[in-house]
Every structure is written in structure tokens, then in C-alpha cells.
N, CA, C and O atoms as a MOPAC input file, in Angstrom:
PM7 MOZYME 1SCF
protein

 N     40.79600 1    39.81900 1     3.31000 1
 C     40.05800 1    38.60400 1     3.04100 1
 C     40.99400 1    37.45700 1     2.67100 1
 O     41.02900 1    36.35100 1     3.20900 1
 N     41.63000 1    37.83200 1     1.82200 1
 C     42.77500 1    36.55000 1     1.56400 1
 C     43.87300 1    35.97800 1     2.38500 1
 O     44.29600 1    34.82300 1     2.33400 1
 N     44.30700 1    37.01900 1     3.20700 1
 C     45.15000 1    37.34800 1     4.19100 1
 C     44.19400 1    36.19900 1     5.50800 1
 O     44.68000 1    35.17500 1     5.99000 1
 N     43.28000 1    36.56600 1     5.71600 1
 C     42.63500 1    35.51900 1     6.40700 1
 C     42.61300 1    34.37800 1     5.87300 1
 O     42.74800 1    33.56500 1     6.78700 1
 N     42.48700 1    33.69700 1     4.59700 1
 C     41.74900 1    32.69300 1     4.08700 1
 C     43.21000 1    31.78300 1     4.66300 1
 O     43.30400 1    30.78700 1     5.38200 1
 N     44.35100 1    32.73200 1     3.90700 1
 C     45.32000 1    32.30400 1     4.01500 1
 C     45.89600 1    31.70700 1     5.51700 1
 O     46.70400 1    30.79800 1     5.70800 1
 N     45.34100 1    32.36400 1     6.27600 1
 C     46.03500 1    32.05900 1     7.71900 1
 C     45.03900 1    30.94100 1     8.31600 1
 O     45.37000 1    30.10700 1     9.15900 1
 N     43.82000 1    31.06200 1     7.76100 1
 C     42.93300 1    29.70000 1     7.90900 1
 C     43.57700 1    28.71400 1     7.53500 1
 O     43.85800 1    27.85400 1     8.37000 1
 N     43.99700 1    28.56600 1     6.13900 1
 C     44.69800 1    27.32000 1     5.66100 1
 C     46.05000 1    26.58400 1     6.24700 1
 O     46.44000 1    25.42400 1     6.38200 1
 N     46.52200 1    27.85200 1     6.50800 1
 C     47.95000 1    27.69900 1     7.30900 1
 C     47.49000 1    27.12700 1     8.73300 1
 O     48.32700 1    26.43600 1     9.31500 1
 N     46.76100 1    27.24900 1     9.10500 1
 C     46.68300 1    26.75600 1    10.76900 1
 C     45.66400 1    25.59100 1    10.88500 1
 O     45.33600 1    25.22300 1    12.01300 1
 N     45.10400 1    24.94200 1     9.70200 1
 C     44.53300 1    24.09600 1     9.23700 1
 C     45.62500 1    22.60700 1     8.76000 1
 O     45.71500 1    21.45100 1     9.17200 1
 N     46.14300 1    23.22000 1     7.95800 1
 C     47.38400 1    22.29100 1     7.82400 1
 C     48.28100 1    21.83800 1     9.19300 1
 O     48.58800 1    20.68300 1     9.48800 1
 N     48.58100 1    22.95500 1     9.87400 1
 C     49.63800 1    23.13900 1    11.10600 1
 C     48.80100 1    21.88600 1    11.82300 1
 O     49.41600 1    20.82100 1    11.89000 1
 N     47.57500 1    21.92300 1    12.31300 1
 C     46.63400 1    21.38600 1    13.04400 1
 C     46.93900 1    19.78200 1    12.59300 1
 O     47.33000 1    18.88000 1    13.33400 1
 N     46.66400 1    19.71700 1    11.26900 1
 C     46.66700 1    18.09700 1    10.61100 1
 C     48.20100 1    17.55400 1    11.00900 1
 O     48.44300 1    16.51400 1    11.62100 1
 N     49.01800 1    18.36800 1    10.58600 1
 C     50.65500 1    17.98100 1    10.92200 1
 C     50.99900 1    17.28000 1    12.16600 1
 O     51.67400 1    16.26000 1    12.31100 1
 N     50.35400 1    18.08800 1    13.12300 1
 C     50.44600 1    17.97100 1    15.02500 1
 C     49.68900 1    16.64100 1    14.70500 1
 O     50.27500 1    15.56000 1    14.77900 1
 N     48.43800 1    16.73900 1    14.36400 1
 C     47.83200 1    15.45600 1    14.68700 1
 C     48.78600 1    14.11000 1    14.68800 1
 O     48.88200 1    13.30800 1    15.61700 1
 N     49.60800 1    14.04900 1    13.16100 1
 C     49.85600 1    13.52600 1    12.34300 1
 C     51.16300 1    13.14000 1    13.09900 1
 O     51.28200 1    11.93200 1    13.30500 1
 N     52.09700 1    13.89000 1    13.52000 1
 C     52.95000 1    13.41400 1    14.47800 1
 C     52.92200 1    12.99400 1    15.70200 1
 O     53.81400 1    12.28600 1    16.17000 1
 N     51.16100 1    13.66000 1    16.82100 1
 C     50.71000 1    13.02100 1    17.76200 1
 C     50.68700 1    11.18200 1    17.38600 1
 O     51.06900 1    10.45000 1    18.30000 1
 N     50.40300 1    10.76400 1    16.54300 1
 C     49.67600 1     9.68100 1    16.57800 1
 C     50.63900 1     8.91300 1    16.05700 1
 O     50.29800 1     7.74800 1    15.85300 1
 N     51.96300 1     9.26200 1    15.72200 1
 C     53.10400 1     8.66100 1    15.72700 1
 C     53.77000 1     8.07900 1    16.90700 1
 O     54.03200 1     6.90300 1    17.15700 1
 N     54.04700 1     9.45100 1    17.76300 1
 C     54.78300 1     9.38400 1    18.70500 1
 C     53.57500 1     8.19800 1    20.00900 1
 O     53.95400 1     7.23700 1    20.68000 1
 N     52.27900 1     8.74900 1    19.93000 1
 C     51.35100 1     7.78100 1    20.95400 1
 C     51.88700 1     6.08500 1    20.26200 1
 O     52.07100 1     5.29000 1    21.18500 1
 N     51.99500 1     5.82800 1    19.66600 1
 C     52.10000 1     4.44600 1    18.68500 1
 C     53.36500 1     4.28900 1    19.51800 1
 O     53.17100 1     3.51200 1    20.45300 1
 N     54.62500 1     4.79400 1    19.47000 1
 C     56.08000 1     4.65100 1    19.83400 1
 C     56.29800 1     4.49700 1    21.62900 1
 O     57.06500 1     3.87700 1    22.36600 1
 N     55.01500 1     5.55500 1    21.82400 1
 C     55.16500 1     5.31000 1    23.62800 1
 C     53.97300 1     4.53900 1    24.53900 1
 O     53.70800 1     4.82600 1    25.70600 1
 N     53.36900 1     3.57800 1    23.80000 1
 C     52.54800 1     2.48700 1    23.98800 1
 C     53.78400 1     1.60800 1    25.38700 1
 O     55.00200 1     1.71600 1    25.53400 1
 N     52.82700 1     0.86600 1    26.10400 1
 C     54.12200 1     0.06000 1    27.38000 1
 C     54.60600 1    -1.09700 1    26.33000 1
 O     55.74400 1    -1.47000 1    26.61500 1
 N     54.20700 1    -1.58100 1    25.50700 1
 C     54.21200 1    -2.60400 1    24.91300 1
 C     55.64200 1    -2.09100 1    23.75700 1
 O     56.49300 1    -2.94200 1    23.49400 1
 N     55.74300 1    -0.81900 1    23.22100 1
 C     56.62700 1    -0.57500 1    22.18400 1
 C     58.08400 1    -0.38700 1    23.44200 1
 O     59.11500 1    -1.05100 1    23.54200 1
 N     57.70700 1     0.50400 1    24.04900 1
 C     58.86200 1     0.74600 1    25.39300 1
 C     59.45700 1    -0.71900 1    25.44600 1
 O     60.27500 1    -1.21300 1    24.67000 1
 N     58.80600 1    -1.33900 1    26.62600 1
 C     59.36500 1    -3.15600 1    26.67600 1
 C     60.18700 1    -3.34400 1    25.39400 1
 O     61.41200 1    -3.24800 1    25.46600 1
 N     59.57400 1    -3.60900 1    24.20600 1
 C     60.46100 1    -4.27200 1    23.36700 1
 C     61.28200 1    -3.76600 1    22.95200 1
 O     62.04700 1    -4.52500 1    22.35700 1
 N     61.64900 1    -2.43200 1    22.95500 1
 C     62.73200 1    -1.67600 1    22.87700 1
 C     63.89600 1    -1.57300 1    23.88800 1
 O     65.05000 1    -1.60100 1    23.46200 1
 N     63.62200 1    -1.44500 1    25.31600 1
 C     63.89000 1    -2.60300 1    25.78200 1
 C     64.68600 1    -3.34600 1    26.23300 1
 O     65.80000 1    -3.29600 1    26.75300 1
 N     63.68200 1    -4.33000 1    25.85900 1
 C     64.14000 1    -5.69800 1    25.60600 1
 C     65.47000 1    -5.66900 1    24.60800 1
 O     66.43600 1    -6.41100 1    24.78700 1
 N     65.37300 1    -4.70100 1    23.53100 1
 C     66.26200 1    -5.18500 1    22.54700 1
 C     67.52200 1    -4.59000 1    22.57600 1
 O     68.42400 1    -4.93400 1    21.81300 1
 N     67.63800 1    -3.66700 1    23.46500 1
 C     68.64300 1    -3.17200 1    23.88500 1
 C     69.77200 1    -3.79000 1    24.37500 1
 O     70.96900 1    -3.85800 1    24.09300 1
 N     68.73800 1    -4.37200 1    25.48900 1
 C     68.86500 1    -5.47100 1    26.48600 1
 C     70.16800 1    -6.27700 1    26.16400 1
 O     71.27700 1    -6.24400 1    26.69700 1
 N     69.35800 1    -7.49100 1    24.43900 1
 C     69.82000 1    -8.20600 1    23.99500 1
 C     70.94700 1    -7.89600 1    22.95100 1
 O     71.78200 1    -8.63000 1    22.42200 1
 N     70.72000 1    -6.73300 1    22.85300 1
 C     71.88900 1    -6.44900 1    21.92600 1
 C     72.94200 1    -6.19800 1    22.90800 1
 O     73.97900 1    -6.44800 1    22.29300 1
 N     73.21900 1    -5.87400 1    23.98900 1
 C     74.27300 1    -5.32200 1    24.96400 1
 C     74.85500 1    -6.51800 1    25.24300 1
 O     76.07000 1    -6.56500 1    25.05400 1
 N     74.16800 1    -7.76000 1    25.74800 1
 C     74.68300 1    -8.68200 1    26.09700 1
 C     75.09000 1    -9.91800 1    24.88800 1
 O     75.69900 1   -10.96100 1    25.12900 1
 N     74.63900 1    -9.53000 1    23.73100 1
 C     74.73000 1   -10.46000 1    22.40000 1
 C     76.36300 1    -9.81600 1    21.96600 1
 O     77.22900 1   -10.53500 1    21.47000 1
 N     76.54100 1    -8.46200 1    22.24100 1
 C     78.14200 1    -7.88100 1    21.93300 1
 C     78.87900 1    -8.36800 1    23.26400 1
 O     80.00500 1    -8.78600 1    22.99500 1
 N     78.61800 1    -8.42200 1    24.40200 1
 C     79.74100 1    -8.81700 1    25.47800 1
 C     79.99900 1   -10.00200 1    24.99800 1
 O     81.18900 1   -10.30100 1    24.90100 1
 N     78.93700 1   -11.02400 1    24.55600 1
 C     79.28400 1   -12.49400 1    24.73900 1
 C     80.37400 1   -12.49900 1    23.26100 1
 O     81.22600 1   -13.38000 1    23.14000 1
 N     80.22900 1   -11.62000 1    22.42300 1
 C     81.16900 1   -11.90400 1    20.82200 1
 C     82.62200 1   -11.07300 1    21.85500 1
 O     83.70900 1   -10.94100 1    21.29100 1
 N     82.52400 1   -10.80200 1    22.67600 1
 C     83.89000 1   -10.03600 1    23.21700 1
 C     84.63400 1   -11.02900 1    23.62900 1
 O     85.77400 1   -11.06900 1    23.16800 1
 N     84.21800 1   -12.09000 1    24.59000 1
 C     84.64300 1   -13.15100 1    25.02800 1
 C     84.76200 1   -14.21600 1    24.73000 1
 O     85.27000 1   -15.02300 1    25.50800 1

């Protein structure tokens, strides 16, 4: 009985965790977060060539 309760709770939690990092990572791979990332890459690559020269 406990042995169950226990593995209920455990895969209850596990469940919330996944969610919890799903809805991170969906937030991070939106087209809109991609682009500005990016973008900022972008600007940082060419913001260091131009301090080179």
C-alpha cells in the first residue's frame, strides 16, 4: 500500500517536472524567440569584427 502511494507520488511529481520544463523550452522555441536570438548573434559577430578593425 505505501509502496504504491509512494510510486503514485513519485510519478506525480515526475509528471509536474516534464510539464514544467515543457513549457520552458515551448517559450524558448517560439519563431519569434529563434529570430531574436538570431538576430543577436548576428549583431554581436559583426559588432566584434567592426572593434577588430
Amino acid at each position: 500500500m505505501l509502496r504504491r502511494l509512494f510510486w503514485i507520488v513519485l510519478g506525480a511529481m515526475g509528471a509536474l517536472q516534464a510539464d514544467r520544463w515543457l513549457r520552458q523550452k515551448r517559450s524558448q522555441l517560439t519563431p519569434n524567440a529563434i529570430t531574436g536570438t538570431m538576430l543577436d548573434k548576428i549583431n554581436q559577430r559583426l559588432e566584434s569584427n567592426r572593434a577588430r578593425t
